[in-house]
N, C-alpha and C positions, 0 to 999 in steps of 0.2 A: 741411630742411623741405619739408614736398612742397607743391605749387603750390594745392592746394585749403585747406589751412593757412595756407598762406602769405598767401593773399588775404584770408584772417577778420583774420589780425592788422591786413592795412592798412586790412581795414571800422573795425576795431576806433579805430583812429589815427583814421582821417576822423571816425568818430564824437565822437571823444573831445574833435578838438581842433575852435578855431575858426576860425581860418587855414592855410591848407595851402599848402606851399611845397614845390615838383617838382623837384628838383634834375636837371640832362639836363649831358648831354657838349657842349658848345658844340661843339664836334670835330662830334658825329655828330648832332645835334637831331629829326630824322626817327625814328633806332634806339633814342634816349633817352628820346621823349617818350610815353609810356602815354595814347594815348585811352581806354582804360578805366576809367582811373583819373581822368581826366579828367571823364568821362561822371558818371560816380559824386559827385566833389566839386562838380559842378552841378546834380544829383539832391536833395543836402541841402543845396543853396542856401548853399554855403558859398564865401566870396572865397579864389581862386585863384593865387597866382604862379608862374611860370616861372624858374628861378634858371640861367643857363649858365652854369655854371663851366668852366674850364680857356679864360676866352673869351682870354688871353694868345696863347693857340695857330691863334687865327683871325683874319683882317683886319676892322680897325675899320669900315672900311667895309661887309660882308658884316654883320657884328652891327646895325649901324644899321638895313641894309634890311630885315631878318627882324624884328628890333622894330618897326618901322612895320608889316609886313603882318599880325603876329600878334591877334588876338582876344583874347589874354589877355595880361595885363601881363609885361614880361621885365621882368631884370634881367642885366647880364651882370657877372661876376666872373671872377678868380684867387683863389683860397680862400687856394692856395698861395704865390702873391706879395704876399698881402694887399694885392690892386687892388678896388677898387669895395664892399666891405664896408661901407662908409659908405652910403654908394647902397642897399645892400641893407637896412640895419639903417629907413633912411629908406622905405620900401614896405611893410617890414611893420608899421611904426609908421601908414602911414596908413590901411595895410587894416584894421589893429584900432582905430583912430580913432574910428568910427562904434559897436562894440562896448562900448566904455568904460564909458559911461551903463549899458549892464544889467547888469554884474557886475564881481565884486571885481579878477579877472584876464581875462586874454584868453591863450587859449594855444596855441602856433603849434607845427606837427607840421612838421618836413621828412620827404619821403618821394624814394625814386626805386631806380632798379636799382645792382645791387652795382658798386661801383667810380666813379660819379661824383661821389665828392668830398663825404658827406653828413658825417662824424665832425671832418673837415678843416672845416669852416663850420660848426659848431658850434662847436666851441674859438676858432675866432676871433673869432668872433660875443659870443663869450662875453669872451674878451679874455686868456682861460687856461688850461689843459686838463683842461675839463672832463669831459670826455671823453673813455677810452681811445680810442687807432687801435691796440692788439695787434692783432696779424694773427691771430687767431684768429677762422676762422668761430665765429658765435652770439657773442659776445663779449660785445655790448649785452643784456643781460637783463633781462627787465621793464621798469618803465616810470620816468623819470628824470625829475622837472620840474627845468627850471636856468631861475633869477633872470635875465632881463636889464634889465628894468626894475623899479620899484615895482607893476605891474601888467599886467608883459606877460612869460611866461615862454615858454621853449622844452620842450614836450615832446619827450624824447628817448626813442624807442620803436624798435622795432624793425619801421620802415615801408618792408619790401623789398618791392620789386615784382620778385613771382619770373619766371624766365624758361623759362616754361613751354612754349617753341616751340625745336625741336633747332637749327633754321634761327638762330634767334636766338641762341640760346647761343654757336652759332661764332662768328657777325659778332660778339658781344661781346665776344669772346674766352673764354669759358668751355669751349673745347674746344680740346684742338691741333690746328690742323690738319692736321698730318702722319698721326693716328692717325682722321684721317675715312673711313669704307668709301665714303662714296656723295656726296664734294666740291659737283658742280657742282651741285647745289642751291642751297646756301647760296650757291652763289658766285654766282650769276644774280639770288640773289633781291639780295646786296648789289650790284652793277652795277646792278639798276634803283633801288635808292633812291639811288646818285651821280646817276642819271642827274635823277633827282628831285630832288635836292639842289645837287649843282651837277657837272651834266656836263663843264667843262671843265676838269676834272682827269685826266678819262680823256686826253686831247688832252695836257695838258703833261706826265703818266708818261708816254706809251703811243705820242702821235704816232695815235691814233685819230682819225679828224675825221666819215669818213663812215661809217655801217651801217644794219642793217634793222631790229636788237633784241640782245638782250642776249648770244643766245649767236653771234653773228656777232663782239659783241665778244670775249667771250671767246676765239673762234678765234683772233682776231686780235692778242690779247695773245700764245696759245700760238707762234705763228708769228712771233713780232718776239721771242721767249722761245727759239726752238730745242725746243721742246718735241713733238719729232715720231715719229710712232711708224712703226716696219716697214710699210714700202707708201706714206708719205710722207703723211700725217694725223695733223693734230695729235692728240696725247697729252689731250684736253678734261679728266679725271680729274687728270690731274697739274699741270698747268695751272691748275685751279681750286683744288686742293691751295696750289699757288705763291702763285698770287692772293688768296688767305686767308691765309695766313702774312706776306704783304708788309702786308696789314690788322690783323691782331692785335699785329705786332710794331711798329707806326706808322713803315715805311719806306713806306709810299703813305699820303696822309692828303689829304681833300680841299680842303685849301688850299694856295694860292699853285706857285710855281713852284720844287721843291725842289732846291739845290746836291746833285747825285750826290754825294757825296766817297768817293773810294775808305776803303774797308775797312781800317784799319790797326790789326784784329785777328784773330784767329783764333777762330774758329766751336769749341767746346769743353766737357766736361762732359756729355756727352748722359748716356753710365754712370750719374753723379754724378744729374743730374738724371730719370732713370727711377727712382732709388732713391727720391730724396726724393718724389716723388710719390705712389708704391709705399706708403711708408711715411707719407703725409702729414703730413711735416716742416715745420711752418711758423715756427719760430724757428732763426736762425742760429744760436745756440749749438749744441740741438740737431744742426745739419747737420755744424756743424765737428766736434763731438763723434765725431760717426759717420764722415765722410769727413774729417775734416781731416789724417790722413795722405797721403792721396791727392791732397788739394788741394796742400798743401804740395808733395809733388813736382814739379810744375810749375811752380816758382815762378821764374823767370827774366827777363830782358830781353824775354821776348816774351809783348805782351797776349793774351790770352785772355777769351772770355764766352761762359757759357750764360744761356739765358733761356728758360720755361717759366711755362704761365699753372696756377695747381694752386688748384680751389677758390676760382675768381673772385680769391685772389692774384696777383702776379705773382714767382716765386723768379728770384732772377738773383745770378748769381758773375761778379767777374771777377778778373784776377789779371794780376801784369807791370807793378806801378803803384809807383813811389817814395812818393807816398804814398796812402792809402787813400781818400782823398777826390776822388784821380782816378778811382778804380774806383766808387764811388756818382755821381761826375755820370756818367760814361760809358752806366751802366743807367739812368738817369733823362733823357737825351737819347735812347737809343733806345726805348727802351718809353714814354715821354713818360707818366710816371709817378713818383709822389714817394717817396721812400723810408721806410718804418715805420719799419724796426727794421734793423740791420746790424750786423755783427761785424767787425772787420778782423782781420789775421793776417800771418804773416812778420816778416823780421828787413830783409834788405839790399831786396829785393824784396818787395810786398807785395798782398795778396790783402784782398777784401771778399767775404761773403756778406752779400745784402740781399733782406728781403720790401719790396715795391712794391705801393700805390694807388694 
């Protein structure tokens, strides 16, 4: 859907509904949060909330201060651990509180960008699944009213707030970054929003404390990286390549002080995963259909993962597991992403393909 389309649907949602609820990556709340769309839902004077989900993933402390400094009401959640949902179900009851007196329902849109967690809060909200998560882009069609109360429903619409800026689509992860021509872009614009966010993660990765601006840091990642080119200058291009991939894949994430723990798998599947891309394979079945010869050969004592972002999914194989349920947490600890859909495979040794939101 192209981005001028894309934006009539969520006039269309803001229009539609009464309560709007912004669903953001508690992870990244800067790269999540649409002023635009912001701007717009206090244009038609309509009450606002802020939903962070994935807040599991960030200190309790950190979420406290950002609710206090914010302007518009938070809420923070785990969609996924079913944390704070009561909390949340209790906010939108009070924002349509005042609504009640003029009509039969009140009906609340959630909206936000692909992958934080909008299909995931609805089913729960809901209490059952009311809603597909297939991993099929467009999946959501047309527009879905679901009951949660006698007078208060959830409009379930198709409220993406598209990602209309290249810069953005990488830090979101909707580009690989290995297959970027011109990296340090994106990579500078996302080191100023840490720095905006909370600069003292650069410090606990990086060992960074002092600079002048963004691409002094970046040198200085390449240089504690080995990342140096003929004549003894950093590599900045490959470097910012790096620095985006350690972001997309959430081995650098800007909370707390993270345990290094060595790699005790092997990097695998690239082949595998140029195909499915290729081929915009987004059900395991499908993949194993296609490669599961190939998968299967590898199936041994020794783990293996690929992981690839295809279409605002996340596709990820791993394989070298007794059982299959070690291979789905394993891509759900590194991509810090919950599993849709998955296939297992093998006999003594065993193998997962899995799509990830």
């Amino acid at each position: 859907m192209k981005a001028r389309k894309a934006w009539r649907v969520v006039r269309e949602v803001v229009d539609e509904a009464d309560v709007i609820v912004e669903v953001v990556d508690a992870r990244d709340p800067i790269g999540t949060r649409n002023r635009k769309l912001e701007r717009l839902i206090l244009e038609k004077e309509k009450p606002l909330l802020i939903v962070m989900n994935k807040a599991d993933l960030v200190p309790k402390e950190w979420a406290e201060e950002y609710k206090r400094k914010s302007d518009v009401p938070v809420v923070f959640i785990s969609a996924r651990e079913r944390k704070g949902t009561g909390i949340l179900r209790r906010e939108i009851k009070r924002l349509a509180r005042p609504l009640l007196d003029e009509r039969e329902k009140v009906k609340v849109a959630l909206i936000g960008y692909p992958n934080v967690g909008k299909s995931t809060i609805i089913n729960t909200l809901k209490g059952k699944k009311a809603v597909g998560t297939a991993p099929i882009p467009g999946y959501t069609k047309g527009k879905q009213v679901i009951k949660l109360s006698k007078k208060l429903w959830l409009l379930d619409s198709p409220g993406v707030i598209p990602i209309d800026d290249f810069d953005e689509l990488v830090i979101k992860g909707g580009f690989p970054a290995d297959k970027i021509d011109e990296p340090v872009k994106p990579a500078l614009k996302l080191i100023r929003r840490i720095l905006d966010t909370r600069k003292e993660a650069l410090t606990e990765k990086f060992g960074i404390e002092e600079f002048e601006g963004e691409e002094e840091i970046l040198r200085k990642i390449g240089e504690r990286r080995g990342l140096i080119k003929a004549g003894g200058e950093v590599d900045l291009e490959e470097t910012a390549r790096w620095f985006l991939r350690e972001w997309q894949t959430g081995r650098f994430t800007l909370f707390g002080k993270e345990k290094q723990e060595k790699e005790e798998f092997t990097r695998d599947f690239e082949d595998v995963l140029e195909g499915v891309e290729r081929d915009l394979l987004l059900d395991p079945r499908r993949i194993l259909w296609r490669y599961g010869d190939e998968l299967r050969g590898k199936l041994d004592g020794t783990k293996r993962v690929g992981i690839r972002e295809i279409e605002g999914f996340t596709v990820g194989i791993a394989t070298g597991f007794k059982k299959c349920h070690g291979g789905t947490k394993l891509l759900e600890r590194l991509t810090g992403k919950h599993v849709l859909a998955s296939e297992c495979f093998g006999k003594k040794w065993k193998g997962v393909v899995a799509i990830l939101e």
